[in-house]
C-alpha positions as CSV (number, residue, x, y, z in Angstrom):
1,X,64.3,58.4,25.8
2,X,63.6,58.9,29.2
3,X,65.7,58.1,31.6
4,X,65.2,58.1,35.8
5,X,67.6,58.2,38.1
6,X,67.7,57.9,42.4
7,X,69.9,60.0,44.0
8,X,70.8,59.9,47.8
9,X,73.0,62.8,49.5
10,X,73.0,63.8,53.4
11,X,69.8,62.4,54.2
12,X,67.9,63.9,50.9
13,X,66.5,61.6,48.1
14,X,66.1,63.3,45.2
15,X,64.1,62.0,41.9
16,X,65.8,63.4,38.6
17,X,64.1,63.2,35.6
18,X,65.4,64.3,31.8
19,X,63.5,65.5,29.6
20,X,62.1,63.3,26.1
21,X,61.5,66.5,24.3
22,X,62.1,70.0,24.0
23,X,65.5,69.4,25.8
24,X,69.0,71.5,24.7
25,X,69.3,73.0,21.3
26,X,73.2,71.2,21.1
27,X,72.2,68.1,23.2
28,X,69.8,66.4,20.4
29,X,66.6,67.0,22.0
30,X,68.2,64.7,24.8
31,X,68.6,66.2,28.2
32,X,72.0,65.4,30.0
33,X,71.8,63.8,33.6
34,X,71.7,66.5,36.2
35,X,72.5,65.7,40.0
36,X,69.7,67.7,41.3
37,X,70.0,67.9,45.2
38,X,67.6,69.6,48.3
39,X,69.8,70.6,51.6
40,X,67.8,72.2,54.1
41,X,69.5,73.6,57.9
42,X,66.2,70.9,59.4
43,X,65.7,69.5,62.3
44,X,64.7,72.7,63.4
45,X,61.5,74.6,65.7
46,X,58.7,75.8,64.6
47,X,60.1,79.4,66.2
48,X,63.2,79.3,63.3
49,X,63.6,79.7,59.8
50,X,63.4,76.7,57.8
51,X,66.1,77.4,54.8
52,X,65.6,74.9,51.4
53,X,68.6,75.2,49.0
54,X,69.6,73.5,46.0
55,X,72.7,72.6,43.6
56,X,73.5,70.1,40.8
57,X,72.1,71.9,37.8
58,X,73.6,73.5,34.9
59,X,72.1,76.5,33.4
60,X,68.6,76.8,35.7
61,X,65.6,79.0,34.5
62,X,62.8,78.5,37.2
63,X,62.1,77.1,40.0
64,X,59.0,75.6,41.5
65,X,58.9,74.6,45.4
66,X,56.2,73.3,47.0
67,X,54.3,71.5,49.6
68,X,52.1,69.5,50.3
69,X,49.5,71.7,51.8
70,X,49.1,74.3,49.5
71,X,52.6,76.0,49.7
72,X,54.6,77.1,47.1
73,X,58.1,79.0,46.1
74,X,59.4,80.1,42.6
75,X,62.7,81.3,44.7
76,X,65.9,79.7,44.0
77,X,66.5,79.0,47.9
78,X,63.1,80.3,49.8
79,X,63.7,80.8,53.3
80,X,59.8,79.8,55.4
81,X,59.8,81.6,58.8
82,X,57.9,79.3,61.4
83,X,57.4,76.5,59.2
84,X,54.5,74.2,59.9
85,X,55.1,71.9,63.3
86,X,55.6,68.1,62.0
87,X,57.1,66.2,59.2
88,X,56.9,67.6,55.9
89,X,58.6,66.8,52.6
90,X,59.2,69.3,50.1
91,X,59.1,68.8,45.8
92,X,61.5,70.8,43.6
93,X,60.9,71.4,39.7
94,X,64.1,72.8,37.9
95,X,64.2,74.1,34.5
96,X,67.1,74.9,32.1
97,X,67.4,77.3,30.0
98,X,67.3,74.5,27.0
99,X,63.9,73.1,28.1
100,X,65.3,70.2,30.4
101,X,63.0,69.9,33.8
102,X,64.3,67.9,36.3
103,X,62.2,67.3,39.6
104,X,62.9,66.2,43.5
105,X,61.6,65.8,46.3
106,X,63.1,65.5,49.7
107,X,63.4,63.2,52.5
108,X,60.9,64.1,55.6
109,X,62.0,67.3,56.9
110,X,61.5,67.2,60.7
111,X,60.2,70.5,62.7
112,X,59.2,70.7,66.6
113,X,57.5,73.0,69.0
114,X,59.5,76.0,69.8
115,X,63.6,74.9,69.9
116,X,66.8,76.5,70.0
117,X,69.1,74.4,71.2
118,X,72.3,76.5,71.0
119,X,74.3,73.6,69.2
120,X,74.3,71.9,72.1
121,X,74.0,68.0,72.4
122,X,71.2,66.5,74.3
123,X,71.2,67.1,78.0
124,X,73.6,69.7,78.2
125,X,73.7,73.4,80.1
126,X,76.6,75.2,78.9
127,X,77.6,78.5,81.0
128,X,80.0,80.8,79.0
129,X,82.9,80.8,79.5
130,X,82.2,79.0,83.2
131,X,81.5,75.3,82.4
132,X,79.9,72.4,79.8
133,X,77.8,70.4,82.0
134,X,76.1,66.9,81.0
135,X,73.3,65.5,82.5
136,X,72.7,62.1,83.6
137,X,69.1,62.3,85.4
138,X,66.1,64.6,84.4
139,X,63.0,64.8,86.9
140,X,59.8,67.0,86.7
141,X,57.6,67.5,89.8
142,X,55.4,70.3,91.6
143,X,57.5,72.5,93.5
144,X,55.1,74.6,95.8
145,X,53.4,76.7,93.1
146,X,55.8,75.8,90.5
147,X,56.8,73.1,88.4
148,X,59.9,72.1,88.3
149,X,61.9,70.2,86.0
150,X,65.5,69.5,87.1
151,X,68.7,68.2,85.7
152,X,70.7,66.6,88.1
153,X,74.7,64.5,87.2
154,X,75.4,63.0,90.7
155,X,74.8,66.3,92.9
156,X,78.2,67.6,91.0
157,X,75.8,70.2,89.0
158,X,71.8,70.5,89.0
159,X,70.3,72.5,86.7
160,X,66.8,73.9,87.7
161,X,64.0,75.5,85.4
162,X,60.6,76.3,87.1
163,X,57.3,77.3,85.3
164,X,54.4,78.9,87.0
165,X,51.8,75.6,88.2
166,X,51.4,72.3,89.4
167,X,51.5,70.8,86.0
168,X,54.4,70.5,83.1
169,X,54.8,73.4,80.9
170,X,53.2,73.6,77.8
171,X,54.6,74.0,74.3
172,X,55.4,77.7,73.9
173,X,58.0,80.4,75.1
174,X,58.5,81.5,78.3
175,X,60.2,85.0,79.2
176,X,63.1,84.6,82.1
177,X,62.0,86.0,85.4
178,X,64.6,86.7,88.8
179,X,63.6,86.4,92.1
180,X,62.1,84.1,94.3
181,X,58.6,82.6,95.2
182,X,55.7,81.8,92.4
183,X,56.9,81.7,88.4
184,X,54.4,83.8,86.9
185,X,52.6,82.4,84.0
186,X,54.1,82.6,80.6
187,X,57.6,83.0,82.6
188,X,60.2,80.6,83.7
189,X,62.9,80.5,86.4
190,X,66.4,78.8,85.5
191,X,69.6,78.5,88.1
192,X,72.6,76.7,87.6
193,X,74.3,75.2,90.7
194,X,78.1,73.7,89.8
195,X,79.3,72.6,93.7
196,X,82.9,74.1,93.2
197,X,81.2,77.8,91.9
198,X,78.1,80.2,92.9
199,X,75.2,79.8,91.5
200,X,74.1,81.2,87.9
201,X,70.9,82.7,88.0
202,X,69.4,83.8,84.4
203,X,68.2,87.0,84.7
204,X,67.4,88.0,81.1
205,X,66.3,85.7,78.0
206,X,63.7,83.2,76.2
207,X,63.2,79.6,77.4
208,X,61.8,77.2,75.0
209,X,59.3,74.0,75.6
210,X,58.4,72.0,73.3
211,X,56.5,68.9,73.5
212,X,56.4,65.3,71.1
213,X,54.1,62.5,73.0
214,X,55.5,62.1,76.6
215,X,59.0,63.9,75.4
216,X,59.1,67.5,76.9
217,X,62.0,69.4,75.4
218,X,63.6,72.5,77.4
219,X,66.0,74.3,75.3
220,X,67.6,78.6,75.5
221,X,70.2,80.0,74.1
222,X,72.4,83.2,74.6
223,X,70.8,83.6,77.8
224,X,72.0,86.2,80.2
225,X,73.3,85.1,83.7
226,X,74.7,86.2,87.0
227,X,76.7,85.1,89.6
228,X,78.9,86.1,92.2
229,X,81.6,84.2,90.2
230,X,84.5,86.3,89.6
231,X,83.9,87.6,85.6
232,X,80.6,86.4,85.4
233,X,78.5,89.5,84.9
234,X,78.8,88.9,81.5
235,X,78.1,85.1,81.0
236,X,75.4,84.0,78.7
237,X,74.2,80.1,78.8
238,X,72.8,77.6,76.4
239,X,70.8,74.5,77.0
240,X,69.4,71.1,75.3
241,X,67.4,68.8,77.6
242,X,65.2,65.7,76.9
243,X,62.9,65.1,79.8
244,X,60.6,62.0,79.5
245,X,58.2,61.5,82.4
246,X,59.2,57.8,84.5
């Protein structure tokens, strides 16, 4: 008999079937019901790893991964370096080593332009081991040469990140550069200004932009910073903002 079954666990349906035929030796030809489950580390950037894993079944033999473009795995738990930008969903064949094949298939798996968020929430700088800064207001406009996007919370902290231009960045990565005057292309520009501390400057690092309609998403982490902060020639900062255009 078959039998189907709909399974539901942190944000992954999965889709078990048991086998009719060929199943275990000691089960009858009957295959038992198997909680076959996908997990993956998603929402993540097209710049990460995406990592697919499974559990819930006894005695596995193969494994067959795929996608729907063309893509496919016989790994247990295939790690995909830059997966594909978009929402993607990801199908699973298991089988035992008594014959029984069980399938899922997971929930859309969500991947953006080029993020790395540092664990931080959403509109957040963090300067190690200086401050944790949220940010109420987030404005882009041209600044001379440069564009500037900047995260303000009532003038208490403003967070600046300039990009070489008139216009907003584009999706990509964008190398940290010091000094003053025009961003160069492909670089970016990011200070910190806290009103009870010098300023951070970020002298050494990766910024990422990423883009999703009119949502431009600026996001480093374990980027290196100066200041004239007492201790701070060794602080590293992390950041998460949403910018959305008024």
């Amino acid at each position: 008999m078959r039998q189907y079954f709909l399974l539901a666990f942190i944000g992954f349906s999965a889709l078990l079937v048991g086998c009719g035929s060929g199943g275990s030796t000691t089960g009858g030809g009957v295959c038992p019901t198997q909680n076959l489950t996908i997990n993956s580390n998603a929402p993540l950037g097209q710049n990460g790893v995406l990592k697919l894993s499974v559990f819930g079944v006894s005695e596995p033999k193969t494994f067959t991964w795929s996608r729907s473009d063309g893509w496919s795995s016989n790994e247990k738990e295939p790690q995909i370096p830059n997966p594909p930008k978009g929402t993607q969903t990801y199908t699973l064949t298991v089988t035992t080593n008594g014959g029984c094949t069980y399938t899922a298939t997971s929930s859309p798996i969500v991947v953006t332009g080029p993020w790395n968020p540092c664990g931080l929430d959403s509109n957040v700088v963090e300067i190690d081991p200086f401050s944790n800064i949220s940010f109420i207001d987030i404005d882009g406009r041209p600044n001379g040469n440069n564009y500037l996007i900047q995260a303000n919370n009532n003038n208490l902290a403003i967070a600046d990140f300039e990009f070489n231009g008139n216009q907003p960045p584009a999706e990509g990565q964008y190398a940290v550069q010091t000094g003053t005057g025009d961003v160069q292309p492909g670089k970016a520009r990011v200070s910190v200004k806290i009103t009870t501390q010098q300023p951070f400057t970020a002298t050494e690092g990766t910024v990422y932009v990423a883009v999703d309609g009119t949502v431009t998403l600026v996001s480093f982490c374990n980027v290196k910073f100066i200041s004239n902060n007492a201790g701070a020639t060794n602080a590293t900062g992390g950041a998460n903002l949403k910018w959305r255009p008024k």
